[in-house]
Every structure is written in C-alpha cells, then in structure tokens.
C-alpha positions as CSV (number, residue, x, y, z in Angstrom):
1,X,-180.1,-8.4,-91.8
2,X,-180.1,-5.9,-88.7
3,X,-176.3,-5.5,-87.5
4,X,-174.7,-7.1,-84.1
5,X,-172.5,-4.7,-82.5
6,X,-170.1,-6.4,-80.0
7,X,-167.5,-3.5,-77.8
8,X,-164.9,-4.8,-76.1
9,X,-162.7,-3.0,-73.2
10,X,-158.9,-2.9,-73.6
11,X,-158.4,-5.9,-72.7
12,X,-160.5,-7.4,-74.7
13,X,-163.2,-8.3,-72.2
14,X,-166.8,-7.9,-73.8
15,X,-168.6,-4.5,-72.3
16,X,-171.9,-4.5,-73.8
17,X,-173.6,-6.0,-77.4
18,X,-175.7,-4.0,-79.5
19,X,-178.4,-5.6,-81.4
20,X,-180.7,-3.3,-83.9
21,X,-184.8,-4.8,-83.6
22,X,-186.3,-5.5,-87.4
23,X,-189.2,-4.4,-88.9
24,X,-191.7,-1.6,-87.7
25,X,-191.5,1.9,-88.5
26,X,-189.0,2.3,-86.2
27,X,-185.7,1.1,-85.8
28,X,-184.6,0.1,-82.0
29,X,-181.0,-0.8,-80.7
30,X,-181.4,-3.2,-77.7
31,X,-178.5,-3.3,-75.7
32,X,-177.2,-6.4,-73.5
33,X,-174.8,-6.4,-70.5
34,X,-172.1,-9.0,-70.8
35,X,-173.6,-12.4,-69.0
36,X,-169.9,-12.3,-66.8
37,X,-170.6,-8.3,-65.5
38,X,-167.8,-7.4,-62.5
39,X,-169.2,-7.4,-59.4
40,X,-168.9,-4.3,-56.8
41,X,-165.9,-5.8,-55.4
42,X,-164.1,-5.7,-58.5
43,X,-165.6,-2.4,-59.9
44,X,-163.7,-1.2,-56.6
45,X,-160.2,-2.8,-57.7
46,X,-160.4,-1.2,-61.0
47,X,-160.0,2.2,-59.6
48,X,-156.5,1.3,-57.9
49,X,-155.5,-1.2,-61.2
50,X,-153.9,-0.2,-64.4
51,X,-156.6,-0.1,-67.5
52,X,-156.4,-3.7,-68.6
53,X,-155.2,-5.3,-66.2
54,X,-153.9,-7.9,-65.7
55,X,-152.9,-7.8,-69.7
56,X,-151.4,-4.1,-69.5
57,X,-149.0,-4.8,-67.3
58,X,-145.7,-7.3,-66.5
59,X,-146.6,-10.6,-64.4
60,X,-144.6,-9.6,-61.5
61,X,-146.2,-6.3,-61.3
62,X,-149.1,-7.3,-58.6
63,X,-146.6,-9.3,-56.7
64,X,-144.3,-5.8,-56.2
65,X,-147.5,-3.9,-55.6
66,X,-148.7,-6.1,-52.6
67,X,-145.2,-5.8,-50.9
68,X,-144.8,-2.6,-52.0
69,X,-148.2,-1.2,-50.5
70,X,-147.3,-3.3,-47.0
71,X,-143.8,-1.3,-46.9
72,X,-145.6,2.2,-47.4
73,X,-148.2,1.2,-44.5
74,X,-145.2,0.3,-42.1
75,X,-143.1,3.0,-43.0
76,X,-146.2,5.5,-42.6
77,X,-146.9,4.4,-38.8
78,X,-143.1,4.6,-38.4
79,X,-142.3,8.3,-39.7
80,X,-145.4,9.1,-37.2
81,X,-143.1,7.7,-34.4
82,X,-140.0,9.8,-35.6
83,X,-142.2,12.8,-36.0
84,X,-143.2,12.8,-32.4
85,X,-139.2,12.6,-31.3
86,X,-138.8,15.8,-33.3
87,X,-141.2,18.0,-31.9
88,X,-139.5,16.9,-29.1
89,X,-136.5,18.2,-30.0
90,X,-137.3,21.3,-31.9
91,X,-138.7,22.3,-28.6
92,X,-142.2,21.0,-28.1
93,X,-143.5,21.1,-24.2
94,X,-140.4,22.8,-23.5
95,X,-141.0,25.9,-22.1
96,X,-137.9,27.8,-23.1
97,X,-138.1,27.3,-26.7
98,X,-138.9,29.5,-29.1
99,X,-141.1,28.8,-32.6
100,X,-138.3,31.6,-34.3
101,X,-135.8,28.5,-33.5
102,X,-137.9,25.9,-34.6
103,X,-138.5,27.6,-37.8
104,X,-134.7,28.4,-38.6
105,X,-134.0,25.3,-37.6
106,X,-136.8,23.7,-40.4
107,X,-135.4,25.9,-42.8
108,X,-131.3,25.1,-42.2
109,X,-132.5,21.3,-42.3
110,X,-134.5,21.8,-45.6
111,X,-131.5,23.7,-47.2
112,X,-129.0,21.2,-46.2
113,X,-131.3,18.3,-47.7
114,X,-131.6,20.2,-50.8
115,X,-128.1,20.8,-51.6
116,X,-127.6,16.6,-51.1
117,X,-130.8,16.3,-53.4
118,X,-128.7,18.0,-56.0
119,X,-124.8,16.4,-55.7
120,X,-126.5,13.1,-55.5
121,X,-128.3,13.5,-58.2
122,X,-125.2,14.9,-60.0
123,X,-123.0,12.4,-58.8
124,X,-125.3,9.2,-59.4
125,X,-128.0,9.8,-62.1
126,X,-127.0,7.3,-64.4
127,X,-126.9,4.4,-62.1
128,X,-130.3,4.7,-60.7
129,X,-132.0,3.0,-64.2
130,X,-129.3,0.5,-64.6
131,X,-129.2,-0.4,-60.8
132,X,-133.1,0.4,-60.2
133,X,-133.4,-2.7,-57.9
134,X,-130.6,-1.6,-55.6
135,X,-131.5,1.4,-55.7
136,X,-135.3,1.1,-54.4
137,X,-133.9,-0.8,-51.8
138,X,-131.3,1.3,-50.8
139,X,-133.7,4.2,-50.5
140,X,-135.7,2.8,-47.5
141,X,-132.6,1.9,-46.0
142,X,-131.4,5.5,-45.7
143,X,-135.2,6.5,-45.3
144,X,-135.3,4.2,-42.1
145,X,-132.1,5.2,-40.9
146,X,-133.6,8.8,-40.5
147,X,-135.8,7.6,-38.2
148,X,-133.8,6.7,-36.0
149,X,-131.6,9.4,-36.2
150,X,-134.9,11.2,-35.3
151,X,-135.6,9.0,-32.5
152,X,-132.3,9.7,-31.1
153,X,-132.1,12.9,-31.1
154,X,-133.7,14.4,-27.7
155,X,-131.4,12.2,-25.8
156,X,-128.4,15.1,-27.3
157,X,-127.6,18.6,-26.2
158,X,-129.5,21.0,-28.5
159,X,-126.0,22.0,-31.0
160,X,-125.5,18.3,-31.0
161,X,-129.5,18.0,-32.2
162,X,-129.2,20.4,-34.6
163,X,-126.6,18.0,-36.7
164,X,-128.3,14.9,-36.6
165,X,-131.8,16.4,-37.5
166,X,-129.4,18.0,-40.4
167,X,-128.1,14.6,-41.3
168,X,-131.4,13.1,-41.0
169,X,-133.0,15.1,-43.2
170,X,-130.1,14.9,-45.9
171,X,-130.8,10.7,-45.7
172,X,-134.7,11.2,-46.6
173,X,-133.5,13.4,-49.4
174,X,-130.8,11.1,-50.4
175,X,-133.7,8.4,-50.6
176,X,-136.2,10.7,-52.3
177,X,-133.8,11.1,-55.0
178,X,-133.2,6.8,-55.3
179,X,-136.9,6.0,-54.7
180,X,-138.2,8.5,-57.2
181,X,-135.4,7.5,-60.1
182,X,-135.9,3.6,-59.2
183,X,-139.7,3.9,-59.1
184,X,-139.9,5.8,-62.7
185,X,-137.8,2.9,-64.1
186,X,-140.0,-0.1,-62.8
187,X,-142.8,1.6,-63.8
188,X,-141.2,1.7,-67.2
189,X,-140.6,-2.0,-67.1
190,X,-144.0,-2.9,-65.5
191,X,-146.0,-0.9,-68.4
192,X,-146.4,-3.3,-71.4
193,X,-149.0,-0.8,-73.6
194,X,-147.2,2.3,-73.3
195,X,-149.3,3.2,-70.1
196,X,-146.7,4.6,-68.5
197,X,-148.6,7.9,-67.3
198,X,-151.5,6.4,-66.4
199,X,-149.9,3.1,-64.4
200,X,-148.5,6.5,-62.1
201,X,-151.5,7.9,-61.6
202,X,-152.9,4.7,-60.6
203,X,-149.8,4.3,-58.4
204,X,-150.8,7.5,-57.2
205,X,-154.0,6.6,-55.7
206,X,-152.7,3.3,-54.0
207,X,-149.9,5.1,-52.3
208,X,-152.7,7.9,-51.3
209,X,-155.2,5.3,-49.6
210,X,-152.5,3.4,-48.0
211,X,-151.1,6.4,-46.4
212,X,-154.1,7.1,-45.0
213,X,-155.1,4.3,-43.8
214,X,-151.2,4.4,-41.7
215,X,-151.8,7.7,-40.7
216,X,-155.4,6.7,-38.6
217,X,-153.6,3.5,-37.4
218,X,-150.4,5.5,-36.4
219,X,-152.5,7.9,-35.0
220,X,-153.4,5.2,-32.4
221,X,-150.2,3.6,-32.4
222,X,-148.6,7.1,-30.9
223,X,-151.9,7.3,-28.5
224,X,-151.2,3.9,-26.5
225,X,-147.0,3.8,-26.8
226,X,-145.5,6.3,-24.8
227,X,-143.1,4.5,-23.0
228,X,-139.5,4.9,-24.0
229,X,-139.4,1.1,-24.2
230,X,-142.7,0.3,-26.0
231,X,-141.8,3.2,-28.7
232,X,-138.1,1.5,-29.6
233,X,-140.0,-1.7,-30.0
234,X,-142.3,-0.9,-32.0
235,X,-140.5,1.4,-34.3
236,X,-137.8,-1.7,-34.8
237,X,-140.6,-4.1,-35.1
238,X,-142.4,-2.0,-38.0
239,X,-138.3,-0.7,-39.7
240,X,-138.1,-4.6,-39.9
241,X,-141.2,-5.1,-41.6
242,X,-140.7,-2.5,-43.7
243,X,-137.3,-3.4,-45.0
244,X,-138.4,-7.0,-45.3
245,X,-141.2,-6.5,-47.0
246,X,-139.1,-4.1,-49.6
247,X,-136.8,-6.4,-50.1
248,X,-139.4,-9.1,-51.0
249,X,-140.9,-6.5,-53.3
250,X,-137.8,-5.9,-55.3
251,X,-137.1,-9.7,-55.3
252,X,-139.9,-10.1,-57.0
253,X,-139.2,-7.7,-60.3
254,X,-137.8,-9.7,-63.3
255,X,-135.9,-6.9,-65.3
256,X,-135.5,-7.3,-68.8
257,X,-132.7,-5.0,-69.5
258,X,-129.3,-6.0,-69.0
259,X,-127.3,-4.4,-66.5
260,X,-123.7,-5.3,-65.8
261,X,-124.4,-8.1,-63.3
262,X,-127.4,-9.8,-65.5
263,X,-125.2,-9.3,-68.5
264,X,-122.6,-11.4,-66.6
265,X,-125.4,-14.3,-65.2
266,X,-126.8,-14.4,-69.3
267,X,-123.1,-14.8,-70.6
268,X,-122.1,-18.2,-68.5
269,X,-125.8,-19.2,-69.0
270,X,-124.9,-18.8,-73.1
271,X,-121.7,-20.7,-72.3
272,X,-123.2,-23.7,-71.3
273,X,-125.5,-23.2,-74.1
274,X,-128.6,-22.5,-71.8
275,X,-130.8,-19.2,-73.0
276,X,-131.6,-17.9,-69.9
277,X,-135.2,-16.0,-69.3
278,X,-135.8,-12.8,-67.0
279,X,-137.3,-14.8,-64.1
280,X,-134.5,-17.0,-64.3
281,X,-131.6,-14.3,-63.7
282,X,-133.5,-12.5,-61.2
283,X,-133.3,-15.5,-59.2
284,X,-129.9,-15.4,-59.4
285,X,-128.5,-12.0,-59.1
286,X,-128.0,-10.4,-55.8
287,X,-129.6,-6.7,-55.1
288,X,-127.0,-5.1,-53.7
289,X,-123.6,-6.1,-56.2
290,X,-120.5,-4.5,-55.7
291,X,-119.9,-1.9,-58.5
292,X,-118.3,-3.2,-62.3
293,X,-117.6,-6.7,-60.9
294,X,-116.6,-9.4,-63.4
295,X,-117.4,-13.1,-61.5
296,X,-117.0,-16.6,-62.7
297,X,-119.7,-19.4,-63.1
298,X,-118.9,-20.1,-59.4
299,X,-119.8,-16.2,-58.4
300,X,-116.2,-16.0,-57.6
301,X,-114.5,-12.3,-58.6
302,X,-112.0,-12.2,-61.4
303,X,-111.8,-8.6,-62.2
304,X,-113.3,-5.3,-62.2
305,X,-114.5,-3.2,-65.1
306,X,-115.4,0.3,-66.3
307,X,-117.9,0.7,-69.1
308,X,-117.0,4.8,-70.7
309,X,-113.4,5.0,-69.7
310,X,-111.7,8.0,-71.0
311,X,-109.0,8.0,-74.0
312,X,-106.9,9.2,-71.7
313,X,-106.9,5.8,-69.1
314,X,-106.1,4.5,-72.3
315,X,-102.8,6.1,-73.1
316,X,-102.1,5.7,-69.5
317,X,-102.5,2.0,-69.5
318,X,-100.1,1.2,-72.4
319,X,-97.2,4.0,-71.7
320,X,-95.3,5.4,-69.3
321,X,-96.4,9.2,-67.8
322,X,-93.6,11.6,-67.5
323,X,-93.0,13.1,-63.8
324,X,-92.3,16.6,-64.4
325,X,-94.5,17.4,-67.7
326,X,-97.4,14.6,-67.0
327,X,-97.1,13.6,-71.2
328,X,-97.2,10.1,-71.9
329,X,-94.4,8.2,-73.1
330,X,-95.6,5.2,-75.7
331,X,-93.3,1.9,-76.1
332,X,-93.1,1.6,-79.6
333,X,-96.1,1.1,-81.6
334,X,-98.1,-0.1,-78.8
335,X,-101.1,2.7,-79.6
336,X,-101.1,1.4,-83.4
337,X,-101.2,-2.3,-82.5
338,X,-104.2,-1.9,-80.2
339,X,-105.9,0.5,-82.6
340,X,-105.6,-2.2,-85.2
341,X,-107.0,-5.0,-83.3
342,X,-109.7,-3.4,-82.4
343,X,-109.8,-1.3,-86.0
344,X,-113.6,-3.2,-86.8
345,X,-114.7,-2.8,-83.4
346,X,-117.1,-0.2,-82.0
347,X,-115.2,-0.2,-78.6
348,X,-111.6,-0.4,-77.3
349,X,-111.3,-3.1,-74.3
350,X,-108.0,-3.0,-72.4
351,X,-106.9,-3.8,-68.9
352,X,-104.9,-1.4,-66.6
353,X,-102.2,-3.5,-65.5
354,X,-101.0,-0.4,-63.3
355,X,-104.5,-0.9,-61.1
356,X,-103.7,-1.2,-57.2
357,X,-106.3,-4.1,-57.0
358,X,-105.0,-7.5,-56.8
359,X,-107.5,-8.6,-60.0
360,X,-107.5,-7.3,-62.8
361,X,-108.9,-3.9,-64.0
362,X,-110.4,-4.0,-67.2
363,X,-112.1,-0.4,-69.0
364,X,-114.3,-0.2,-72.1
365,X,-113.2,3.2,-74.2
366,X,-116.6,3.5,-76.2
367,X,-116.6,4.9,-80.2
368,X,-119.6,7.1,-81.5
369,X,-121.8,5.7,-82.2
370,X,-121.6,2.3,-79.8
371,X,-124.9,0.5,-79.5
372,X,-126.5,-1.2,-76.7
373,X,-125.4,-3.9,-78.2
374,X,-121.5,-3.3,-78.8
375,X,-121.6,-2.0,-74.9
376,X,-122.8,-6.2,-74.7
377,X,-120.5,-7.1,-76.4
378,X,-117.3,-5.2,-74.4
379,X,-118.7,-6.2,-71.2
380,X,-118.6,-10.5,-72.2
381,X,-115.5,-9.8,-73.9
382,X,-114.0,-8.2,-70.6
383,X,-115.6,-11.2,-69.1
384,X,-113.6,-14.0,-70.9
385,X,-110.4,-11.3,-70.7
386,X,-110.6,-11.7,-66.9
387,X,-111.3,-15.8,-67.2
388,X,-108.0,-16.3,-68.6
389,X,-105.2,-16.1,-67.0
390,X,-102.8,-14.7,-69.4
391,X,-104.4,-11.3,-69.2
392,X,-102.4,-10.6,-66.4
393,X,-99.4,-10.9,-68.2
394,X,-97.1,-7.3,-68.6
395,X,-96.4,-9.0,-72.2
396,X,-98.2,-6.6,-74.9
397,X,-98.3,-9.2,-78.0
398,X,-100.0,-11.8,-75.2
399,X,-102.5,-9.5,-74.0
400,X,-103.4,-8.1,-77.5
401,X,-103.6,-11.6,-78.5
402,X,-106.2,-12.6,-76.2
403,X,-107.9,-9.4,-76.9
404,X,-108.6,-10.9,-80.5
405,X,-109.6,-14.1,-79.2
406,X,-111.5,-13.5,-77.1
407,X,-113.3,-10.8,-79.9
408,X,-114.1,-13.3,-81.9
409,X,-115.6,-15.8,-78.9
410,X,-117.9,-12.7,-77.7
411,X,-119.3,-12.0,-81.6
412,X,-120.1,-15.3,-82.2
413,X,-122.1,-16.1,-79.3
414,X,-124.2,-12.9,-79.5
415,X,-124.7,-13.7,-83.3
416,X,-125.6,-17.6,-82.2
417,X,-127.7,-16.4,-79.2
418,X,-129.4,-13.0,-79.9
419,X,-132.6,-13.5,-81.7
420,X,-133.2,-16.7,-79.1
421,X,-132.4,-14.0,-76.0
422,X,-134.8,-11.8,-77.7
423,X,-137.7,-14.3,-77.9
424,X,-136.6,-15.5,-74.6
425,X,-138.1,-11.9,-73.3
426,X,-134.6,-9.9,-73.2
427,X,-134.2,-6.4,-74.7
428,X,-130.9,-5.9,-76.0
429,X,-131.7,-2.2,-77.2
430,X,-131.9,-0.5,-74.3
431,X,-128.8,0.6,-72.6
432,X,-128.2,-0.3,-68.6
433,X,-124.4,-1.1,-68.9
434,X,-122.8,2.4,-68.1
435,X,-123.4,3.7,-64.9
436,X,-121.5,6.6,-65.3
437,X,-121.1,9.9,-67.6
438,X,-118.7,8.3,-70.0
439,X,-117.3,9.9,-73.5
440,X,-117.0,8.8,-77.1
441,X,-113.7,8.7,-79.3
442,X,-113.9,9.2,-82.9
443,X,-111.0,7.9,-85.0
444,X,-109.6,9.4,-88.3
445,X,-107.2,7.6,-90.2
C-alpha cells in the first residue's frame, strides 16, 4: 500500500500531504496543498506573528500588542515634536551658535543619562520582574515627561537649557532602563513554547514598521503645525493617547506569577474559599501599588512589609540598641523564643514595633534555602499577622503567640489550595515577592 504522508506546522495546522502513485516503473510522490491554504493577507501577518500563533503564545498577548503598537505610533509623532524644540535650543537658526557647543552639549547630556542608566539599574533591578506592569507603565510616563521638558526648553536662558535638556535626557534613560526590564519579563510570560527569542525578533519587526510608519506621518505633522499653539495641542493630544493607550495595554496582561499585591488578592480569594484565576486578579489589582503594602478584603491598609530583611532588623526589633557602643541589648530569652517558634520554618516573620508608621511594620528574615513557596507563605502569614489586632501589642508571649497561629493558618491553606491554584493557571515556582537584594541566615544549633 503506497504511504500517505501528512506535515503539519507548529501548530498543528496541515501544510501539505504527500501521496506516493502505485504501479509503473516509476514511483511518483504527488503532493497536495491543504484545501484551507492562508491567503496573501494572512501570509503578510505571519511575518509580524509569533510561529504558531495564536497557540504559541498567552491569550492576552494580541490584545497588549494592539495597544502596545498604537502607543509606539503616538509616541513616535510625539518625540518628532520634542526633537524639533531641541534643535531649537541647541542652537539651530540661531546665528551665534556654534556646532562645537551643540556637540559638548550632546555629549554632557549623554554622559549624565548614562550614569542614571547605571544607579537605577543598581538601585531597582529586582523590582522591574516582580513589578513589570508598573514598571512599563511608568516608563512612558517619564519618557513623556522628557518631552515636555524638551518642549520647554527654548523658552529658558541657555545655562538654564542646558539643565533641563540634562534632566530630560536622564528621564528617557530612566525609562529605557523600566521599558527594556518590563518588556523582557512580558515577553517571558507571553511565550508559552519556550519562544522567547524568537517572539523578540518578531517584536522587533512590529516595533520597526510602526516606527516608520510615525516617522512619515510625523514628518507631516511638524510640516503643517508650526504655531506655538497648534504644537502644545497636538503634542498633549498624542502624550494622552499615548499614555492611555499604555495603560490599556498593561491592563490587559494577566500575570501568572505572584507578586506581593496578587499574592495578597489570591490569599482573601483562598479565604472565602474562592480559587482565584490570573484574569480574575488582574482585574483587581491596581498598576501602580504603593510598595510592601498588606490590605484587607476591603483594600483597606493594615501594615507594611519587607520580604529579605536583614538579621540584623531582627535583633533590633526584639532588644534594646546601646547609645554609645550601638550592641544590642536582648530582654531575656526573647532571641531563643522566636528562634524556636519558627525552628521548622524556612523564614523568620516578625514585626518592628519600633516603626515610625502608624500600622504595623512587618519584615520576612529569609533562611537558605527559602523557596518561592516559603517566601508565599511569609507574605500570607504577615498578612493574617497584620489582620489581627493583637500584633500591635509590646507583649512578646502575645505576639509570638499569634506568630504560631497564624503559622499554622498560612500552611494549611497553601497545602488545601496549591495544586487547585496550580491548575487554576498560577505558578508558584517562580519568585516575584522580593523586590530588593535581600540575604539569607543559616542557623547552627
């Protein structure tokens, strides 16, 4: 019997059959186009689309892409606008200025943006994956508020121009830093086949043609405005589009990880037995969320929390510091008591009742070896901490009996819940709950 050879395409669409004649001398291998073949249109699309799509990728990844193309179109027209203020002020049609200027000028604002590209980086790095959303978002907003720094600037005396073109450029380099971290992790999230690298490159190409096609639309936008008055508007009209349509673009992402403020939404979801799903949450959380925040049901604030503290806060919080010689002073056995309540515990929760904030402070000293998991678990266990009432209380044996409590409470409902969160589309092995450089404590009997 001759053999039917059927090829598929990634996603498993049918490409072409292959179908071997019979009989005769010679064989022959007829092949046949699929009955359903793409049409020019959608041969066009595939260049721009991830290979397999829509099956390679997350459902909310076209959604972001629309919005997010629509923001790169406004924002190109509008850096066209801001460019033609600062060849104003660097000295274009001005008869008195000179290129040498210009170009030291170029180079201070380039140095100064560097050096911000590098602290910020420095100082943030670990919050742009956790925080992605708020961080793509907060990009543009510094990336839009160089513009108008830009537009601003002729209107100054020339030393005074010099240090907002310097400030501008720091902003853009301040949002290269957030747009490029924050784009690398939704990219992570959208890719569903490992296609990271290619998804990019893809990326890559739709960012290219939509440039373009703002650069020949800009390029009559700055023909016809001229006016002072028409320029203003327009650049605010197209800033307003742009931010909206960013915003609407990150609205749309349903993470799966659980940072602090999703990790908070899943717990009072768990506690009145609902098992949340990412579309759900995102619904619910806000983008920009005010940083280690522990809130009620009600969103109301109860408390504040650190995930990485220090040994160090630790002693502080349960002794008293010397003046002169800075050692600190325990009461008792207060170190051995908390070590033994938390003895089976990969993490040491404790709240700094010596915090200047009216709530309460609560910190999360990590042990090696901590999983994503245990970091989970400290965060909902700092959750119900801050719930109750008695946490306040400057009585030790109170507060180390709630910490056990409340232990207990967070274990069992990550035991009841996780496989159901897991099915539910969560992943609970990736780490997005510390936001900062923290350290590890090993302890030897």
């Amino acid at each position: 019997m001759a053999p039917r050879i059927t090829e598929f395409d990634e996603a498993g669409n049918v490409t072409a059959t292959y179908v071997q004649s019979e009989g005769g001398s010679q064989g022959r291998v007829d092949v046949i186009p699929p009955s359903d073949s793409k049409s020019l249109w959608q041969k066009g699309l595939d260049v721009f689309l991830p290979v397999g799509y829509p099956h390679s990728v997350t459902h909310d990844y076209l959604e972001y892409q629309i919005y997010d193309s629509l923001q790169a179109f406004s924002s190109s027209i509008a850096s066209l606008l801001s460019s033609r203020a600062v060849l104003s002020s660097v000295g274009v049609g001005d008869a008195d200025a000179s290129p040498t200027a210009a170009l030291l000028l170029s180079i201070f604002q380039e140095s100064i943006g560097r050096l911000a590209t590098i602290l910020f980086a420095h100082r943030l790095g670990m919050s742009f994956e956790p925080e992605c959303k708020m961080y793509r978002l907060l990009a543009d907003i510094l990336n839009d508020t160089g513009f108008i720094l830009d537009m601003i600037s002729p209107v100054f005396p020339k030393p005074i121009r010099v240090v907002i073109l310097s400030f501008s450029s720091v902003l853009r380099s301040l949002c290269g830093v957030a747009a490029g971290s924050a784009k690398a992790s939704l990219s992570a999230h959208f890719a569903k086949w490992g296609n990271l690298g290619e998804l990019n490159a893809k990326d890559s190409s739709q960012e290219t043609v939509i440039s373009l096609l703002g650069m020949w639309a800009g390029s009559l936008v700055v023909s016809w405005i001229t006016s002072q008055t028409a320029t203003w508007t327009a650049l605010i009209l197209l800033l307003s589009i742009h931010l909206e349509t960013n915003r609407r673009a990150v609205r749309a992402v349903s993470m799966r990880t659980l940072n602090r403020q999703r990790a908070t939404l899943v717990y009072h979801h768990l506690k009145r037995g609902n098992v949340p799903t990412p579309e759900e949450v995102s619904k619910q959380e806000r983008i920009f969320e005010r940083d280690g925040v522990l809130r009620r049901s009600d969103d109301g604030i109860v408390g504040f929390c650190v995930v990485g503290a220090s040994m160090s806060r630790l002693l502080r919080a349960i002794s008293e510091q010397h003046a002169t010689t800075k050692s600190n002073k325990l009461e008792g056995d207060a170190l051995a008591k908390v070590m033994s309540i938390f003895e089976t515990q990969p993490y040491i929760l404790w709240c700094d009742k010596r915090s200047q904030q009216q709530r309460p402070s609560l910190f999360v000293v990590l042990k090696k070896g901590a999983t994503p998991k245990d970091m989970l678990k400290a965060w909902w266990q700092a959750l119900a901490l801050a719930c109750d009432d008695r946490v306040e209380s400057n009585d030790l044996d109170t507060t180390l009996k709630e910490a056990e409590r409340t232990s207990n409470v967070v274990n069992e409902l990550l035991k009841t819940y996780e496989e159901r969160l897991e099915e539910a589309g969560w992943d609970l092995t990736s780490s997005a709950l510390e936001v900062v450089a923290g350290s590890r404590v090993a302890i030897e009997a």
